[in-house]
C-alpha positions in Angstrom: 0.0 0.0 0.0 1.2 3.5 -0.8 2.3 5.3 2.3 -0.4 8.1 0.9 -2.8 5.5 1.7 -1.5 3.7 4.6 -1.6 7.7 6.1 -5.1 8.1 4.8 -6.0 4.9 6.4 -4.9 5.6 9.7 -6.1 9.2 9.9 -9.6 7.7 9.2 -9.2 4.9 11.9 -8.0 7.0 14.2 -11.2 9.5 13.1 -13.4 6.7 13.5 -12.6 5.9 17.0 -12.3 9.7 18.4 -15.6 10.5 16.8 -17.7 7.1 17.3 -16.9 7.7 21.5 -18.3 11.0 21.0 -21.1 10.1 19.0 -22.1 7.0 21.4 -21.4 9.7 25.0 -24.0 12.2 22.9 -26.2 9.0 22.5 -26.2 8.1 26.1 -26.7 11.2 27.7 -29.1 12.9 25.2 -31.1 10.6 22.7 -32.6 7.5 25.0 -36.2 7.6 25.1 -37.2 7.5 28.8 -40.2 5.8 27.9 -39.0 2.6 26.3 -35.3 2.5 28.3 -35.0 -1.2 28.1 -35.2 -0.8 24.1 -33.4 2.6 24.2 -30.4 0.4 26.0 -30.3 -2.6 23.9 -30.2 -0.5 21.1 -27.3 1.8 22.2 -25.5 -1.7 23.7 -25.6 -2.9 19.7 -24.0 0.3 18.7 -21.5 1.0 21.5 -20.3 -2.9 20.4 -19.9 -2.3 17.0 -17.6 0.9 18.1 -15.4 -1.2 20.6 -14.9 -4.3 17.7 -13.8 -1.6 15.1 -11.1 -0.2 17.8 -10.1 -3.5 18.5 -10.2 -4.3 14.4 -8.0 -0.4 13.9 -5.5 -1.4 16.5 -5.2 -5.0 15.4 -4.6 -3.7 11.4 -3.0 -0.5 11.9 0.5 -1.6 9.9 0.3 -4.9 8.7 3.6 -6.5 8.3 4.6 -9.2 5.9 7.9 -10.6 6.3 9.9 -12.0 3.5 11.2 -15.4 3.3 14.5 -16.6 4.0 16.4 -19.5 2.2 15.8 -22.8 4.5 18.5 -24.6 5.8 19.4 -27.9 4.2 19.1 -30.8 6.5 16.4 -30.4 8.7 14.0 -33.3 9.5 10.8 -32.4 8.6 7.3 -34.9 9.0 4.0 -33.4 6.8 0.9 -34.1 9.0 -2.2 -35.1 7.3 -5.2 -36.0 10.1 -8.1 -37.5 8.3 -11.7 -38.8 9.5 -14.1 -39.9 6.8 -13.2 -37.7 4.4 -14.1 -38.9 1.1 -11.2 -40.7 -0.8 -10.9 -38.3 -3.8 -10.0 -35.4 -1.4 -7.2 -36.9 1.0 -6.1 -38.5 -2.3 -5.0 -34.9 -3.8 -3.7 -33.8 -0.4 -1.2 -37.2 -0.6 -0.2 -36.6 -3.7 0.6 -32.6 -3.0 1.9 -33.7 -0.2 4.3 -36.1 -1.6 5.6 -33.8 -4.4 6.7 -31.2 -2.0 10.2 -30.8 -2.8 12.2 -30.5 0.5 12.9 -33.7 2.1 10.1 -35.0 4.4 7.8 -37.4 5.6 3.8 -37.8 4.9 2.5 -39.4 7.4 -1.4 -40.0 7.1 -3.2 -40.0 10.4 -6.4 -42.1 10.1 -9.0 -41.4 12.8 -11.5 -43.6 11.2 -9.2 -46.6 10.7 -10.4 -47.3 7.1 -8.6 -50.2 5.1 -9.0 -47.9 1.9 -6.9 -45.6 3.2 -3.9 -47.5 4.5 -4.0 -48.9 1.1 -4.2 -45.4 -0.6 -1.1 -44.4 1.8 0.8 -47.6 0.5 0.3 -47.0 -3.0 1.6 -43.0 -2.5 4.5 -44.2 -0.1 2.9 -42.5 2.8 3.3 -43.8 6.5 -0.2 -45.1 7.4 -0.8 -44.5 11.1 -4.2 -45.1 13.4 -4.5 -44.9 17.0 -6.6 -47.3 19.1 -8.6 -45.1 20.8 -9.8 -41.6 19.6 -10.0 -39.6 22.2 -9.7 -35.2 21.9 -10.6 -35.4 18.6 -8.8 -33.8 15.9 -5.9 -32.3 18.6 -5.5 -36.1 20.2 -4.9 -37.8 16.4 -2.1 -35.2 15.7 -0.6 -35.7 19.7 -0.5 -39.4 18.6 1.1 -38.2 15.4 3.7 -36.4 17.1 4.5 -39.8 19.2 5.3 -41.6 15.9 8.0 -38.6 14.7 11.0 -37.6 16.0 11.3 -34.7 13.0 12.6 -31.3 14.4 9.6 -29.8 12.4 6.0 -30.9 11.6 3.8 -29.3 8.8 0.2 -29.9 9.2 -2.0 -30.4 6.3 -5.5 -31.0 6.9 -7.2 -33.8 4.9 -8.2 -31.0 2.1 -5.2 -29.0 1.6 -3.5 -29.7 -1.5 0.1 -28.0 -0.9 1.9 -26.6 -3.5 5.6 -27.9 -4.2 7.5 -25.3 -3.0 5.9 -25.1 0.5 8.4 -26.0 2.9 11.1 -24.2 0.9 9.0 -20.9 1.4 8.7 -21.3 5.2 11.6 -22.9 6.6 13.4 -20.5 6.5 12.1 -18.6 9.4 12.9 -21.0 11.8 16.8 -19.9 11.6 15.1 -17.9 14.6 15.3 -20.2 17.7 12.4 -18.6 18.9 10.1 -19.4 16.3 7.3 -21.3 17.1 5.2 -21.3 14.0 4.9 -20.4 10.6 1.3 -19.9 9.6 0.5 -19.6 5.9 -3.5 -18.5 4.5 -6.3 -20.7 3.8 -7.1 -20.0 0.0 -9.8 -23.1 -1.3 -9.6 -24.0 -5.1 -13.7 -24.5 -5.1 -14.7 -20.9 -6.2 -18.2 -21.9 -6.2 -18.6 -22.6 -2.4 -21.1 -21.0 -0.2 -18.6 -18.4 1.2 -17.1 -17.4 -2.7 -18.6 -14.3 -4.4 -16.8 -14.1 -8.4 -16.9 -10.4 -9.7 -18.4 -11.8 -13.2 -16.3 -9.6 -15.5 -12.7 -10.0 -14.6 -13.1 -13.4 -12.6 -11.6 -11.5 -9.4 -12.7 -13.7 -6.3 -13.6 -12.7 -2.7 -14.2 -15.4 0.4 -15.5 -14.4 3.5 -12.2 -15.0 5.2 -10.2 -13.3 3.3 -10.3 -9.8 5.2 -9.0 -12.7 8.5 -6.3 -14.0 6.0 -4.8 -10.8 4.2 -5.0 -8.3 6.9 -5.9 -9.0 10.2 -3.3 -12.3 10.6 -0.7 -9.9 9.0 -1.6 -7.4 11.3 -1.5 -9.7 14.5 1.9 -10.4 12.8 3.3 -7.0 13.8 2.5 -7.8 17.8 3.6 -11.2 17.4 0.2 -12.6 17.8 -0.7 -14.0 14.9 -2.5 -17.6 15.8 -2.1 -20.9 14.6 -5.0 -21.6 12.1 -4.9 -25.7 12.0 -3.2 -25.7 8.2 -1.4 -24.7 6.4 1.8 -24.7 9.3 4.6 -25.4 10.0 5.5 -25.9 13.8 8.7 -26.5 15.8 8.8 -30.1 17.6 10.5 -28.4 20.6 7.7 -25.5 20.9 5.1 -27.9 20.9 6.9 -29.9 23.6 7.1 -27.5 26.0 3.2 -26.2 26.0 2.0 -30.4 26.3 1.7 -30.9 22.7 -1.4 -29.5 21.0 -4.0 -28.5 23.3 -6.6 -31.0 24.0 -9.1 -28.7 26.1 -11.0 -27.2 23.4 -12.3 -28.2 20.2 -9.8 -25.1 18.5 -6.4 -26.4 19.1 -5.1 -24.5 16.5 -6.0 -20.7 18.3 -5.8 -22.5 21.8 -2.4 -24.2 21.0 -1.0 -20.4 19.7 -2.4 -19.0 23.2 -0.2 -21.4 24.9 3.2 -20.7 22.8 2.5 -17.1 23.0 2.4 -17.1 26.8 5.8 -19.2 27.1 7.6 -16.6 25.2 7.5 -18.1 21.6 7.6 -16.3 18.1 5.4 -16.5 15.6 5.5 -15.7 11.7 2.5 -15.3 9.6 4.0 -15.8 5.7 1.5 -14.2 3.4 1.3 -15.8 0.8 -0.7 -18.8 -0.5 1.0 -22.1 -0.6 -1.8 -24.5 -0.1 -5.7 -24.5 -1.2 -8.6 -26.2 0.8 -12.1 -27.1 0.1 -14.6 -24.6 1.1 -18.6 -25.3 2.7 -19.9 -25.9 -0.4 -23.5 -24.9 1.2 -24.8 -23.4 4.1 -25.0 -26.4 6.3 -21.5 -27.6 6.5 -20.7 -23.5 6.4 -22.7 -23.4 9.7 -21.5 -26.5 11.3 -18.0 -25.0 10.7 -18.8 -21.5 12.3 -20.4 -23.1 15.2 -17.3 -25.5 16.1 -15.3 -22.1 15.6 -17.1 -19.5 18.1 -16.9 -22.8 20.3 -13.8 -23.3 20.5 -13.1 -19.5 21.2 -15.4 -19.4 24.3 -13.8 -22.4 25.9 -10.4 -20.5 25.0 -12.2 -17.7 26.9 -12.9 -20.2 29.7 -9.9 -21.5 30.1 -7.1 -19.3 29.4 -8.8 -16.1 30.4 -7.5 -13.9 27.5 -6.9 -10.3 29.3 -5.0 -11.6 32.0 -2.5 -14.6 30.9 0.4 -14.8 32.3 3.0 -14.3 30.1 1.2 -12.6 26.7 2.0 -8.9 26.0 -0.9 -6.3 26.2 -1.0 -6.3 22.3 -1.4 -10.4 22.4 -3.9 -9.8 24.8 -6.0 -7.3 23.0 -5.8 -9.0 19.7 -6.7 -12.8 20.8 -9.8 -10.9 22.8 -10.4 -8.8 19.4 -10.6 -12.6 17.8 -12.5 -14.5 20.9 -15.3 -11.7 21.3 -15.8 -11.8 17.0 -18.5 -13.9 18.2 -20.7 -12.3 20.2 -21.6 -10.2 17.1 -24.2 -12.4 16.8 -26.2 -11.1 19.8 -25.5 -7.1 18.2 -27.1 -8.4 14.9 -29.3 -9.9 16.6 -30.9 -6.4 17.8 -30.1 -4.3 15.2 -32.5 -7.1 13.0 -35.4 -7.0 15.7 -35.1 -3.1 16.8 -37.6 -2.3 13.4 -40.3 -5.2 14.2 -40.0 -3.8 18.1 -41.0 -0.5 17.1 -43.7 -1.2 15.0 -45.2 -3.9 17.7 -45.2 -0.9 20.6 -45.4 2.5 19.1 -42.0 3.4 21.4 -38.9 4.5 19.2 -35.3 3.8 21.2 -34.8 7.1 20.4 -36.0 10.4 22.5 -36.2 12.4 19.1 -35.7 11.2 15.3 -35.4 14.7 13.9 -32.6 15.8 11.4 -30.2 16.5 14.2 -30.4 13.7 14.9 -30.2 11.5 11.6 -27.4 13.9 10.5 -25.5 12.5 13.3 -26.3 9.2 13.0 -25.8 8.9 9.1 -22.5 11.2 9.6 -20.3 8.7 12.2 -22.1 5.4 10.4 -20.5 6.7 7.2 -17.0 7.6 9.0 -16.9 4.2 10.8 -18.0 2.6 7.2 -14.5 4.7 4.8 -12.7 3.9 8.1 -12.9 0.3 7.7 -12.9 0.2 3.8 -9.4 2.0 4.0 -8.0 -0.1 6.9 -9.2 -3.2 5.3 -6.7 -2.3 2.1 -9.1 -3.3 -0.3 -10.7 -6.8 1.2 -13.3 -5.2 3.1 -16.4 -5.3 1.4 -19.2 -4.3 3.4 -22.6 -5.4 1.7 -21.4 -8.8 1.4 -20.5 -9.2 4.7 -23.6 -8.0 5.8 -24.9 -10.8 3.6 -23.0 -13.5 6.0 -24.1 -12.1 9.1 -27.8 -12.3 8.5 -26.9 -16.4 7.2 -24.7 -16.5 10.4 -25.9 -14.7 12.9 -27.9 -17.8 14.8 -25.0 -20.0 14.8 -23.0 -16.7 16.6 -25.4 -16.6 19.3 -25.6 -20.6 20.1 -21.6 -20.6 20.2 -21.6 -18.3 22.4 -23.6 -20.4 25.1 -20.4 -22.7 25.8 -18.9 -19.7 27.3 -21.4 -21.1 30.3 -21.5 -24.5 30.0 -17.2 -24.9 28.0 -19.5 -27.8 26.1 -18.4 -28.7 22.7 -18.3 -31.6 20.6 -15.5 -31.6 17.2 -17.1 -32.1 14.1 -15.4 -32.7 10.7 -16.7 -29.9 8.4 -18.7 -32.2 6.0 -16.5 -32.4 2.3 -19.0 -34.5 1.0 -21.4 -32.6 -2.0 -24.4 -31.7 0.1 -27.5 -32.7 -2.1 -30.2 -31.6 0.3 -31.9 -28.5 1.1 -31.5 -28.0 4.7 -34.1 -28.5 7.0 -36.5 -25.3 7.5 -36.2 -25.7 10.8 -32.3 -24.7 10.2 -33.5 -21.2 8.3 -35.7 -20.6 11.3 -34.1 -17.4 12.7 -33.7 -15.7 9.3 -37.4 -16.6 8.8 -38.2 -14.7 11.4 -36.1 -11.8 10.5 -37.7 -12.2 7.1 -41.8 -12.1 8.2 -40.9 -9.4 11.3 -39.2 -7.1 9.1 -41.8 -7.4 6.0 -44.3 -6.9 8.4 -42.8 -3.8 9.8 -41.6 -2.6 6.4 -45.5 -2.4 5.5 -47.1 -1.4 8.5 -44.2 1.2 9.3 -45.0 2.9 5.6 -49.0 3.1 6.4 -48.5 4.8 9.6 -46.0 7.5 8.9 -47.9 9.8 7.1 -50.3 10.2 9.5 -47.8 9.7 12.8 -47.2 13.3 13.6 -44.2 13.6 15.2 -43.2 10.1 14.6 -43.5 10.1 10.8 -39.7 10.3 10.5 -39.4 7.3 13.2 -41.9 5.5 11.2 -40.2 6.2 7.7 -36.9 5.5 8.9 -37.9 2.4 10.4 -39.3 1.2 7.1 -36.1 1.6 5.3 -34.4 -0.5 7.9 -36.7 -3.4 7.6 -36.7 -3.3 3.9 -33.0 -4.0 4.3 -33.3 -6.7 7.1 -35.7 -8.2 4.4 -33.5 -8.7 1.5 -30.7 -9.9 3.4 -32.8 -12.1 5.5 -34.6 -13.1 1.8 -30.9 -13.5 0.3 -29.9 -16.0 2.8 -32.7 -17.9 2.9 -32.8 -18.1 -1.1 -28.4 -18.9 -0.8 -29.1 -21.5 1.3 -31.6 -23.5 -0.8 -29.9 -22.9 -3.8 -27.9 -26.3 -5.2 -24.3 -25.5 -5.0 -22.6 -29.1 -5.6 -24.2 -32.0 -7.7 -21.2 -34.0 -8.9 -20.0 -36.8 -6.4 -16.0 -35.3 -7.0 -15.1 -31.9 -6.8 -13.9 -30.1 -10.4 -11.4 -28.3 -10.6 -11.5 -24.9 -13.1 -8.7 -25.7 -15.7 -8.8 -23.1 -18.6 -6.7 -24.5 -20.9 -5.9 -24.9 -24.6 -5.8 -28.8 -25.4 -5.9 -30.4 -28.2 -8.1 -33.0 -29.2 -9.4 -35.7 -31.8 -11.6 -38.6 -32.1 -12.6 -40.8 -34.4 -14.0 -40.3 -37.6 -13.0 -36.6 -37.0 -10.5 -34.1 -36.9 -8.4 -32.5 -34.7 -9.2 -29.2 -33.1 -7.7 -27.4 -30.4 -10.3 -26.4 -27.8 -10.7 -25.5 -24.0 -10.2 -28.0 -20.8 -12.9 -26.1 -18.8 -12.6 -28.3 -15.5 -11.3 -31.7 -14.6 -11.2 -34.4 -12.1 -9.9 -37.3 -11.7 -13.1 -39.9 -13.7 -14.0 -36.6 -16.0 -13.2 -33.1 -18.4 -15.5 -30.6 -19.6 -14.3 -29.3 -23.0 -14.8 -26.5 -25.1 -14.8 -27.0 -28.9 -15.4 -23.9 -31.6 -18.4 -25.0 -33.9 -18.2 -26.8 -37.1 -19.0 -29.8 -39.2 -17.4 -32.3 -37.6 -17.9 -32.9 -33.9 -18.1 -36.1 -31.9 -20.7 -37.9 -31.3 -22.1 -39.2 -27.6 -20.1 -42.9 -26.7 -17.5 -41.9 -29.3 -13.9 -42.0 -28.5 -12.0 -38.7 -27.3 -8.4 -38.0 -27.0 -7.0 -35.0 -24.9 -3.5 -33.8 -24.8 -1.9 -30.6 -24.3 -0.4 -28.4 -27.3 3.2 -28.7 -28.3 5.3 -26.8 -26.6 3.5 -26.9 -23.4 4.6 -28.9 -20.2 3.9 -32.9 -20.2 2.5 -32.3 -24.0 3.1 -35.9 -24.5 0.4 -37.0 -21.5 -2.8 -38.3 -23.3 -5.9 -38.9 -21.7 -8.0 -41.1 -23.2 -12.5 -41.0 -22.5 -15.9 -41.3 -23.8 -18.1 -38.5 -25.1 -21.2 -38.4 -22.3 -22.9 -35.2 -23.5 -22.4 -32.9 -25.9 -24.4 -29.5 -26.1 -24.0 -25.9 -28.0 -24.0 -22.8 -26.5 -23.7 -20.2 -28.8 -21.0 -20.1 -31.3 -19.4 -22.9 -29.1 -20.1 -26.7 -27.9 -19.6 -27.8 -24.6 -18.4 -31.4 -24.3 -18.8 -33.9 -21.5 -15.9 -36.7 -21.2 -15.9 -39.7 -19.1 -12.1 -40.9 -18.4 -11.2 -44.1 -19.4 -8.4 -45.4 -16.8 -9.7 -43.5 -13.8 -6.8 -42.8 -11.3 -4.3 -43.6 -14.0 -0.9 -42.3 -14.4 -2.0 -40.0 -17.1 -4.8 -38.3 -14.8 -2.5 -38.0 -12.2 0.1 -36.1 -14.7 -3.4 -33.8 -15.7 -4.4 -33.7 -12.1 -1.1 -31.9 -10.9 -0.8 -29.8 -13.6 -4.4 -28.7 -13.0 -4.1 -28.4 -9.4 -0.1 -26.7 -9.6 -0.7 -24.7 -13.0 -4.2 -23.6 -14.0 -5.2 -23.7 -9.8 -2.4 -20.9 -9.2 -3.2 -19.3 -11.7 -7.5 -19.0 -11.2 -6.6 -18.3 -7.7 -4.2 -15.5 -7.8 -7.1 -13.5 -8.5 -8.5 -14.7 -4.8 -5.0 -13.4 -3.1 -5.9 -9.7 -5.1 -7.8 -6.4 -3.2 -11.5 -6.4 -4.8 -12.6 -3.0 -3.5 -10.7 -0.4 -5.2 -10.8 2.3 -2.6 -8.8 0.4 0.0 -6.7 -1.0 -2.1 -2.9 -0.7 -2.7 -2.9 -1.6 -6.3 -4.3 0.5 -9.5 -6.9 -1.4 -11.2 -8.5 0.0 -14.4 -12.7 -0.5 -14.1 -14.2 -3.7 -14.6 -16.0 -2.1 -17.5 -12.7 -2.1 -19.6 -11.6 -5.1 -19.0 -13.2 -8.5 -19.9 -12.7 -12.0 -18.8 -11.9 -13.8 -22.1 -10.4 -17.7 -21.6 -10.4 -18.7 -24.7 -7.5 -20.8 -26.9 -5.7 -18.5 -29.5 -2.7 -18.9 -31.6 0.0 -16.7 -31.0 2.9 -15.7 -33.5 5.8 -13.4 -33.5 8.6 -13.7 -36.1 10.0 -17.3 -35.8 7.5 -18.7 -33.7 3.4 -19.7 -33.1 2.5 -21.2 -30.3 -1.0 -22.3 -29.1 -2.1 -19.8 -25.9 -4.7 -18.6 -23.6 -6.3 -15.1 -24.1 -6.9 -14.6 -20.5 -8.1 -11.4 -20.3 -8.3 -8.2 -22.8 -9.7 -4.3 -22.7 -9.5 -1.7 -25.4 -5.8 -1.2 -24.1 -4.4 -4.3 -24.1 -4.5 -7.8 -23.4 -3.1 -10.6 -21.2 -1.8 -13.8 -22.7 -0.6 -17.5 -21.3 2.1 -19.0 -23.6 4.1 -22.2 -22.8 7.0 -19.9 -24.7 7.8 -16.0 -23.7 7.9 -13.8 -26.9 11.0 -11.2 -27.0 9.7 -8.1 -24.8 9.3 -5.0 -26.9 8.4 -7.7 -29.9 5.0 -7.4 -31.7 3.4 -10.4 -32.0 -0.4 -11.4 -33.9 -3.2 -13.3 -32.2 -5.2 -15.6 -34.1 -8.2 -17.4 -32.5 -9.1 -21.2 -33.3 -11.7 -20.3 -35.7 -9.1 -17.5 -37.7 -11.8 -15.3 -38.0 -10.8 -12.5 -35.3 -7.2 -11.6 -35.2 -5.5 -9.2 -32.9 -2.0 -7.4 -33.0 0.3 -5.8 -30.3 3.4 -5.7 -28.3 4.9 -7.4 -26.0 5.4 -5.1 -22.0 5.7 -7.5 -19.6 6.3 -11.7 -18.9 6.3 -13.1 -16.1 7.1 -17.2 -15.2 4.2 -19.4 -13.9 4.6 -22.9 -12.2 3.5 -25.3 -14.4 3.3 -28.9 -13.4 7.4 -30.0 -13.6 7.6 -26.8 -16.1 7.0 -23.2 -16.6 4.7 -21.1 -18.9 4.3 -17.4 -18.9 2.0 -14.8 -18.4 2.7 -12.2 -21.6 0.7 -8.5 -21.0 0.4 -7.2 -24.7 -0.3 -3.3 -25.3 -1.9 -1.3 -27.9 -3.7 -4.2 -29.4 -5.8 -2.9 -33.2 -7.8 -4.9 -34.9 -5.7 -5.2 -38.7 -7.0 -4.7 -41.7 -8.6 -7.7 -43.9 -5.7 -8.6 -45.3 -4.1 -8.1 -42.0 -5.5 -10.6 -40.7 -5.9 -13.1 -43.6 -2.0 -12.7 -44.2 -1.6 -13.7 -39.8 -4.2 -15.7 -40.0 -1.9 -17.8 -43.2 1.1 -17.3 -40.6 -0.5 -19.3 -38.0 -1.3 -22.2 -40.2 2.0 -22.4 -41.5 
């Protein structure tokens, strides 16, 4: 982030927080309504705790830091983690075979809670070291304690059974433990399923947000600065000798991960969040598991609460302290939105406003700090903060909030694997009951509230006001009972988004080159440009990569299931033949290494523009394009990806960089459109066991006719 802005976000924190305790000292002493205090309080309690979680959020954030790796010593002993219970076989598969093509020297060893036969066999075949424990006892913390009895490694990386780890993982991390006191290393949680219940896709450009990615890119950097960022479960990397010394990983609570960082904290340990992402999960796919996950969560945080008793640990610094509490009291939000959703339906039922007088003083004041605290948070989130969808979440979440924060009394919790499984049902109604209730109170206010006001006197601006607010609690309440019902996952195995140019023939037909739109490991999705000869459904398909790319010489081999056309394009359905083969494993990892990274760099990217560090140029001029072309410069043609292109320019992915400064042509797979430009920019992408580059073109025209027809002649050549 520009200092400019990092100044600009500050000032306005810092603005916030003088003016919100102003604003809320005004509210106390001057606006209750005598006559309905009970409401007036509740009311003013819901704002006064939004104030004091954006302080804690301001001080928490206020200069992020983000170290930089160091190069890792050679030598060190180092066992990769992987707890698993029940998890279907196609997801711990791709988490063993990231695991075991992490390229420092280590050991996978799978720890199987549910002692399935299935998966010592999988962990055979992968040379993995199969291990299950007799008893099961603390759940997920108790499988990786037994874990740590079977390795005597100097440093254990946890993966949970989801994570797919990218090959240069340790290499990245290690390095920080030339520090003795470093506990730790904590990486994000990016997830590779962009159509999970917590993803929102900006349609355009293909930018993607997740509801914990404000947690990921700038609060754990922030908590990084006071050496308090927490242990989040995976992706880590832990010292043996830190764990020793706090008893292993905590048992107590049902979130080992932020209890276990507590512990290490108080004993003097370091800690290192690396931002940058170096593995990618699975998601909730729907608002069940999504819920179940939450609740286990807030949880675990109250029985932190319980047990360690945050503001007064021994041994954690005032800035530890404030930040874990900013973390552990996240959940009680549930109980502010809780009011804030109810105060309209209240009103309307009694006649009593929570406020004395609803006059223009007063709504000036109001809409004045609400707007402050609002550009306060935008700027100190640095461009992941985006407020209408988070508002979205905590009508869908608010209910789960609420019950979590019962164990604070009773410290009950039981662990529960988030679900990985597609969930095919809708969720019970009896699950959607509190944002049904939102939904019909706030309607009913919304309509009854706009009847009364024009003849309620001095309480037509109450009335009107009030409306406005329950249309609001209605659509989000409406949005997340309409997200929750709406199918997410139908496939059995996950797909993963390739976006690549392949070639590919059948019999009785030609060859093309089209687009691998998704794969897993029994099936593709292709792409093919329209013309006489497609296959047929049954027929026999052939896949490869173009020359020139990475593991061109892999061949999958299927069976057309569907075929359908969508415009000037046909979609086409393939059913592998050789599931799990060697061939689908070569695709697999250069999916998951390659076209994975690539998708999801756009996840690790600022979305709102007015935080952000980075310049972005409006969605309207740039268009999300994905589409194989054929790309020449003097010497050379190569088959590509147009990514992405605007009147200005456009963004290529070529398995061979073109000469910066070079012009080059671009010809798509039907030669009917061709574009021309020069090279700015390349940049080297992972791919698989190779590389291929990203190439930014500039100035792109459309030729002339025989432009095009002359590069279009160049290309078959």
């Amino acid at each position: 982030m520009t200092e400019g802005k990092e100044r600009l976000a500050r000032a306005a924190m810092v603005a916030a927080s003088l003016v919100g305790a102003g604003y809320l000292a005004w509210r106390l002493g001057w606006t209750l309504n005598p006559e309905a205090r009970a409401f007036s309080l509740l009311l003013w309690g819901a704002e006064a705790f939004g104030w004091f979680s954006a302080v804690l959020f301001f001080f928490t954030v206020w200069k992020p830091e983000r170290p930089q790796p160091l190069q890792p010593p050679e030598g060190l002993a180092v066992d990769v983690l992987v707890p698993t219970k029940g998890e279907p076989l196609w997801v711990l598969r791709r988490t063993l075979l990231a695991a075991q093509r992490i390229r420092y020297p280590h050991r996978t060893l799978v720890l199987d809670d549910a002692g399935r036969p299935e998966v010592r066999k999988l962990a055979a075949k992968l040379g993995c070291v199969y291990l299950s424990r007799p008893t099961h006892e603390h759940a997920k913390a108790g499988n990786l304690n037994f874990g740590l009895q079977h390795s005597e490694a100097e440093f254990v990386a946890v993966l949970d059974a989801d994570h797919v780890a990218l090959p240069e993982f340790l290499h990245r991390v290690l390095g920080y433990f030339r520090d003795p006191r470093v506990a730790f290393v904590q990486t994000p949680q990016d997830f590779y399923n962009l159509e999970s219940y917590q993803h929102w896709v900006e349609p355009r450009t293909g930018r993607a947000w997740h509801e914990q990615v404000l947690f990921f890119r700038v609060i754990q950097p922030g908590k990084q600065r006071w050496n308090a960022a927490f242990y989040c479960g995976s992706p880590a990397v832990l010292r043996r000798a830190a764990l020793d010394d706090v008893g292993g990983f905590a048992t107590e609570t049902v979130t080992e991960d932020f209890h276990t960082a507590v512990r290490m904290h108080a004993r003097g340990w370091k800690s290192v969040y690396h931002d940058e992402p170096l593995a990618y999960g699975l998601a909730p796919s729907t608002v069940t598991p999504y819920r179940a996950q939450r609740l286990r969560w807030g949880r675990g945080a109250m029985q932190v609460l319980r047990v360690e008793n945050l503001l007064w640990r021994q041994g954690l610094s005032l800035p530890q302290r404030v930040t874990y509490l900013a973390s552990a009291i996240h959940w009680f939000e549930g109980w502010q939105k809780a009011v804030l959703y109810l105060a309209p339906p209240v009103f309307f039922a009694t006649g009593q406003p929570p406020i004395r007088a609803v006059d223009w003083a007063f709504l000036s004041a109001f809409t004045g700090y609400h707007l402050l605290s609002n550009l306060a948070f935008k700027l100190a989130s640095r461009g992941y903060g985006m407020v209408l969808l988070t508002e979205h979440y905590n009508m869908a979440r608010f209910a789960s909030y609420i019950r979590a924060t019962f164990s604070l009394l009773t410290g009950r919790a039981r662990f529960e694997v988030t679900p990985k499984s597609p969930e095919r049902k809708a969720p019970p109604a009896a699950a959607l009951l509190p944002q049904l209730a939102v939904l019909a109170a706030n309607a009913a206010a919304a309509v009854g509230c706009a009847v009364r006001a024009p003849a309620a006197g001095d309480l037509a601006v109450a009335y009107a006001v009030n409306a406005v607010w329950s249309v609001w609690h209605t659509y989000l309440a409406a949005w997340a009972v309409v997200a929750a019902y709406r199918s997410r996952d139908r496939r059995a195995v996950q797909r993963l988004r390739a976006h690549l140019p392949v070639r590919v023939w059948w019999q009785g037909g030609r060859e093309t080159v089209g687009l691998l739109r998704d794969f897993h490991e029994e099936a593709a999705g292709l792409e093919l440009p329209r013309g006489d000869s497609l296959p047929s459904a049954g027929a026999e398909v052939f896949v490869s990569l173009p020359p020139g790319w990475p593991h061109a010489d892999v061949v999958l081999e299927g069976h057309v299931a569907s075929v359908r056309t969508r415009g000037d394009s046909v979609h086409v359905g393939v059913r592998l033949v050789g599931v799990l083969s060697e061939a689908a494993d070569v695709f697999l990892s250069v999916v998951l290494f390659g076209a994975q990274r690539r998708l999801l760099e756009q996840v690790g990217r600022p979305t709102d523009p007015l935080g952000s560090p980075e310049r972005r140029r409006p969605a309207g001029q740039r268009r999300l394009e994905s589409r194989p072309v054929r790309v020449v410069w003097p010497g050379e043609a190569v088959w590509g990806l147009l990514e992405d292109s605007s009147t200005g320019g456009a963004r290529l992915l070529v398995p061979v960089p073109p000469p910066e400064g070079g012009d080059v042509a671009v010809v798509d797979a039907t030669e009917q459109t061709a574009l021309s430009g020069s090279v700015v920019w390349t940049k080297a992408l992972p791919f698989g066991d190779g590389e291929v580059y990203w190439v930014g073109v500039r100035r792109m025209v459309r030729p002339s006719l025989e432009g095009r027809r002359a590069q279009a002649a160049t290309a078959g050549a």
